[in-house]
Steps between C-alpha positions, in 0.01 A plus 500: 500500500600825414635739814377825325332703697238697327421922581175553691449809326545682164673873484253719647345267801765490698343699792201224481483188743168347488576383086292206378620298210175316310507239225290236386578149414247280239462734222515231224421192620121358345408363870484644852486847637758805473652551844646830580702565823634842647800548739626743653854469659668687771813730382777294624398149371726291298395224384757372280349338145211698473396505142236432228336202622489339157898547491498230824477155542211384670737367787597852512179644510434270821791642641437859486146491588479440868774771565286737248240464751700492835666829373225683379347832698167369333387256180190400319412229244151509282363381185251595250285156415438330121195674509638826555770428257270379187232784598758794531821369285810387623655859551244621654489242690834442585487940618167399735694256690804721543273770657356239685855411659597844563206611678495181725841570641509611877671805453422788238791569252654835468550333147463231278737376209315253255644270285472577107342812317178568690390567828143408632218756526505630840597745764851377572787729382736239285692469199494184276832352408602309240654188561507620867477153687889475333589876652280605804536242803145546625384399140773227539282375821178522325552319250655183689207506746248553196712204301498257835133548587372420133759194438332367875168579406509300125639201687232525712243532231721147314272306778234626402472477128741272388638379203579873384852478653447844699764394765751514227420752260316739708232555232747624239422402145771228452403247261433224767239731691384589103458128442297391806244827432452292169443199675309638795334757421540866701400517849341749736869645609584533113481901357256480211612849320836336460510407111576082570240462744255723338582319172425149677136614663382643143 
């Protein structure tokens, strides 16, 4: 794991403290929720090997995650549903649950750095950053929390409908989850506006 040690705040903030970091994780996949966490770390952590949580290994991920949580001055994990996904789109979606996450933590942010190139309609002051959860350590958190919670949740969901593979692919489109749609059909946790689902139900 990488001992980098990412900045907790972009040229500009530095006066802040209370800085949440939000990201989602389960933008693409055709199955499951989109879980979106928000952290907000004190000033003087350093946790080494914070990064983009797709840039991990999951053994990794499992690492940093408890001492995310031990070391955060607050943290918050939600979700917008399938039904909230096919009814509003996946972006839309995806920018519900990271309000969601923000407003749940214990403690108000002075300010809020998203990951990517929009921010959320609401009343927190923030600033959307590209490729943040690789730059901004908060984001960093986020998105390792948001990564761990869905990965637990679609092995979860394996026991429930199986024969999809969920505990391996996490409801990405790879062509063995592709080939047992085909063969089974979608069910209830599948996103039917997402073109190979939609494709299979008309």
């Amino acid at each position: 794991m990488s001992p980098l040690v990412l900045p907790h705040t972009l040229e500009g903030h530095e006066g802040l403290h209370l800085i949440a970091g939000v990201d989602e994780a389960g933008r693409g996949p055709l199955a499951g929720d989109v879980v979106a966490a928000a952290v907000i770390l004190p000033i003087d952590c350093t946790i080494a090997g914070l990064t983009d949580s797709k840039k991990l290994s999951p053994k990794q991920r499992e690492k940093l995650y408890p001492l995310i949580r031990q070391q955060a001055v607050a943290f918050a994990v939600a979700r917008a549903s399938v039904d909230e996904i096919d009814r509003l789109n996946i972006l839309h979606a995806s920018m519900l649950a990271m309000k969601r996450a923000v407003t749940a933590l214990a403690l108000s942010p002075e300010f809020v750095y998203v990951d990517g190139n929009r921010c959320p309609d609401w009343q927190f002051p923030s600033q959307a950053v590209v490729k943040g959860d690789s730059t901004i350590a908060a984001i960093a958190a986020a998105s390792i929390l948001a990564k761990v919670e869905r990965d637990q949740e679609m092995r979860e969901l394996d026991s429930r409908f199986p024969g999809y593979g969920l505990a391996q692919h996490k409801g990405y489109p790879t062509k063995a989850h592709l080939a047992a749609l085909k063969r089974l059909g979608p069910s209830e946790i599948h996103r039917k506006s997402f073109a190979p689902v939609m494709e299979l139900l008309n």
